[in-house]
C-alpha positions, 0 to 999 in steps of 0.5 A: 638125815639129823645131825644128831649122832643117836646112841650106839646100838650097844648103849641101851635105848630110851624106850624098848618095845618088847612083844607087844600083841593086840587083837579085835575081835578075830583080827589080830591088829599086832603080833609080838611086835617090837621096837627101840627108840635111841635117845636123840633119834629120829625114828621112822614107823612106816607100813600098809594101810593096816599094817598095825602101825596105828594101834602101835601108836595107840599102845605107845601113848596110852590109848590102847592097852596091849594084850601081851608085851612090855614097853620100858622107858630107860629101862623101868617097864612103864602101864600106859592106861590113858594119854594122861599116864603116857603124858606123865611118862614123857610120851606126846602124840601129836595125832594125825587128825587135828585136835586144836580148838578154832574158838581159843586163842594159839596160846591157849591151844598151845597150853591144852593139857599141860599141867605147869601152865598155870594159864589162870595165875601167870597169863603174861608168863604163858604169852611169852613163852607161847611167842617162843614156842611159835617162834621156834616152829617158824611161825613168827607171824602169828600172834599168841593172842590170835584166835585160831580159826584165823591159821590155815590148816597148815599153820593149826598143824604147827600149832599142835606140833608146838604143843606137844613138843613144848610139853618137855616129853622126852619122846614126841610120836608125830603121826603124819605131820606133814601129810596137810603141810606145804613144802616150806611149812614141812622144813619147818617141821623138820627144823623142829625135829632136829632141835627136838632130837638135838635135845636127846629126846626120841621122836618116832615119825609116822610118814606115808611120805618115803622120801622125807623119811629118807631124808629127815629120819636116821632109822625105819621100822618097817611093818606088814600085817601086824608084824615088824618085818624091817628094821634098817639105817636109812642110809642104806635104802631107797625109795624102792627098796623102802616100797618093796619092804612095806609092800613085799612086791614092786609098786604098780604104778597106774598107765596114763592116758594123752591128754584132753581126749574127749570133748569139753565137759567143764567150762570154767570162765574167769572164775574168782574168790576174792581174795582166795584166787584170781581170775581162772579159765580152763577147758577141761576134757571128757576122760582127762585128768587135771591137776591144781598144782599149789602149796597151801594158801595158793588157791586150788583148795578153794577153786575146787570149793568154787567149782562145787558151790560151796564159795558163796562169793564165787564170780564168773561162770561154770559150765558143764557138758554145755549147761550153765550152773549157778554159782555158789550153790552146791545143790545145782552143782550136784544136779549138775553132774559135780561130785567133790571130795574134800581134804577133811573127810572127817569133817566133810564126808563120812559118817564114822560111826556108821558102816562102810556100807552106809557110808558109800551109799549115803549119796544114792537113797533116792535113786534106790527109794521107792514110795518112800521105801528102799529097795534092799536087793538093789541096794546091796548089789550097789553096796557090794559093788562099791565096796569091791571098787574099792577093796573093802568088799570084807569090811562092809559092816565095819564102822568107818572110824575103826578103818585106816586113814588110808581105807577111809580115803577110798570110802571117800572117793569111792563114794563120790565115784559111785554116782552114775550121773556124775560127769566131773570129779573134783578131788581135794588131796585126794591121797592126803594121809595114804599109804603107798599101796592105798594111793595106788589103789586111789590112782586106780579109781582115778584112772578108771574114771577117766577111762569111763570118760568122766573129767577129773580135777584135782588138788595137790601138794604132793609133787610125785602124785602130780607127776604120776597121775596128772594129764595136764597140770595148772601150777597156782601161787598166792591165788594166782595161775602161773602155768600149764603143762602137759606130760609133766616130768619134772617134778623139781620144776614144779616146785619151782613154779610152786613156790616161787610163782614164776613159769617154767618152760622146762617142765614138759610140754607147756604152753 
């Protein structure tokens, strides 16, 4: 929770948010929603994929402009036509998808869009308090001058955080902050928050993340088809509690299966990147669930990469149902039976101006070509039936840029799922950026692929994902195998093993 004692609900808030509407085409996205910001408040946004927290987001930093409805900071009703206007009223969006630029420096991503930087004139000036903005962020390590393409994705995260708080806003909005983030790089965040919060400025925190949101937030709005349906003091939720509201029902969690049931259909023998991960060999069995298990910079995101041919400097051998494939080449590997979803579905994966159909298809065109023609009525029986698996079924001819995160998600993983030749599924935070409904629908995939008797190997951060959808768990640390666990239970020794790299025995079943 923030130490910092918010205004009491008699004094008047920093921003109110009174009836704001918007609608696309016949969806109505937010219906007279409202809410309130206290000047030093942590302020949690939780919902459904879909449930309307995204385009309230869009409206509160001027990317949207609602139909009906007012937003007021200390009182003055203010227009937000574009973020630039939002900006000048003191509101920074740090979205959930990056915005840094690889090819500048820190400094200079860190100086993007402020008007008082004055880069040109004062350079050394800008140096300095870059080096304090990062210092502040707890990344004392990285050097102003530093291109950015040289930062992983956690630290690029922090960077863009460090940007929009270092603009003076008096309220910052963070939309997923954490969702690409390891435990350690999180409390950072947090720590930042606190500081930003201490300061009296508002902070409306957009999290998928329940727990952290009891943890770090002081109040949640929570929202269900466009509407506010709860808002409440952190203090007197659960998790559960916190669910049954986003939800409306109780969760489901998806039934797991012993593990290694089947035979062997992925054969790994000392594979290695140098200086990404050391030597792993694993047996993976048909109809069983693995997981990598590691904070950001261990490895298993890049294990998975190896495994698909997409490292280039891979050593060893991968093998699957017996068949030696060529590594680094990530045409044998889909030849192969491997099919990869990456944790940059934008980048890596989906088309986003084009269709949901499109896009679940996108793999198959050969399979349904015919002297150079496709076959329509093949095609959209697979195109519906994918869709269904997947829940969007209504939504075939929507573009995937206007879907949720969570919606784009099961597209990405749907996809991969889809392909009849496929034998192992490798997942690289498979439900980065979802909702607590969204991620048990991805379970659900997950699951019914392993029931179908495909090998499914993914990467996590996410210790309760690790928990509850994994059959056997190999812990890594700094590129390193630490452990391997069946029946995992103890996801406090996990990130014990995660973060200190040191084996232990109590987290059930390991050998």
């Amino acid at each position: 929770m923030s130490t910092q004692p918010y205004d009491s609900p008699a004094d008047p808030p920093l921003v109110r948010v009174t009836g704001l509407r918007k609608t696309y085409g016949d969806t109505v996205a937010v219906h007279g929603a409202d809410l309130t910001l206290r000047a030093g408040e942590v302020h949690a946004l939780c919902g459904h994929n879909g449930a309307g927290k995204s385009t309230v987001v869009k409206m509160l930093s001027g990317q949207e402009s609602p139909e009906a409805g007012t937003i007021s900071i200390e009182g003055e009703v203010v227009q937000l036509r574009n973020r630039g206007s939002a900006q000048l009223a003191g509101i920074a969006l740090v979205d959930q998808e990056l915005s840094v630029v690889p090819a500048l420096t820190v400094a200079e991503n860190l100086f993007l869009g402020d008007r008082n930087a004055g880069w040109v004139y004062r350079r050394r000036q800008e140096r300095a308090r870059a080096r304090a903005m990062l210092d502040e962020m707890g990344l004392a390590h990285v050097h102003p001058d530093q291109p950015l393409r040289s930062l992983g994705l956690g630290e690029r995260q922090l960077v863009e955080i460090a940007r929009a708080v270092g603009q003076r806003a008096r309220v910052v909005i963070l939309d997923e902050p954490t969702a690409t983030l390891s435990d350690v790089e999180s409390e950072r965040v947090y720590t930042a928050v606190r500081r930003v919060t201490a300061a009296g400025c508002s902070v409306l925190f957009v999290s998928h993340r329940l727990g952290e949101v009891l943890q770090l937030c002081d109040r949640v709005t929570v929202m269900r088809d466009g509407r506010v349906v709860t808002v409440a003091d952190t203090a007197k939720l659960t998790v559960q509690s916190l669910i049954r509201h986003i939800l409306g029902e109780a969760p489901e969690n998806s039934p797991k299966r012993p593990a290694e049931v089947g035979d062997v259909a992925l054969r790994l023998h000392a594979i290695a990147v140098p200086g990404r991960f050391e030597s792993l060999s694993l047996e993976a069995h048909a109809g069983t669930v693995y997981a990598l298990a590691g904070q950001v910079g261990s490895g298993a995101s890049e294990v998975l990469r190896g495994i698909a041919g997409l490292e280039p400097a891979m050593r060893g051998r991968v093998s699957v149902g017996g068949r030696h494939l060529t590594a680094g080449d990530p045409v044998a590997a889909s030849n192969g039976g491997i099919a990869f979803a990456s944790n940059d579905r934008k980048s890596e994966g989906l088309f986003l101006r084009r269709p949901v159909g499109t896009n679940l298809m996108a793999t198959r065109i050969p399979a349904f070509t015919r002297v150079g023609a496709i076959r329509s009525r093949a095609w959209r029986a697979c195109e519906r039936r994918l869709a269904a698996s997947c829940g969007l079924q209504e939504r075939l001819g929507v573009a995937v840029g206007d879907l949720s995160g969570g919606n784009q998600q099961k597209v990405f993983v749907a996809r991969a799922l889809g392909r009849p030749d496929v034998k192992v599924l490798l997942l690289d935070e498979p439900t980065r950026g979802v909702d607590v409904g969204g991620r048990a629908a991805i379970h659900r995939l997950v699951r019914q692929a392993a029931a179908a008797g495909m090998t499914v190997l993914f990467a996590s951060t996410e210790l309760d994902e690790l928990v509850e959808l994994a059959d056997v768990v190999v812990t890594l640390h700094k590129g390193e195998v630490v452990a391997r666990h069946d029946s995992v239970t103890s996801g406090d020794a996990l990130l014990f093993e995660m973060t200190h790299g040191t084996a232990v025995h109590e987290v059930g079943g390991a050998r």
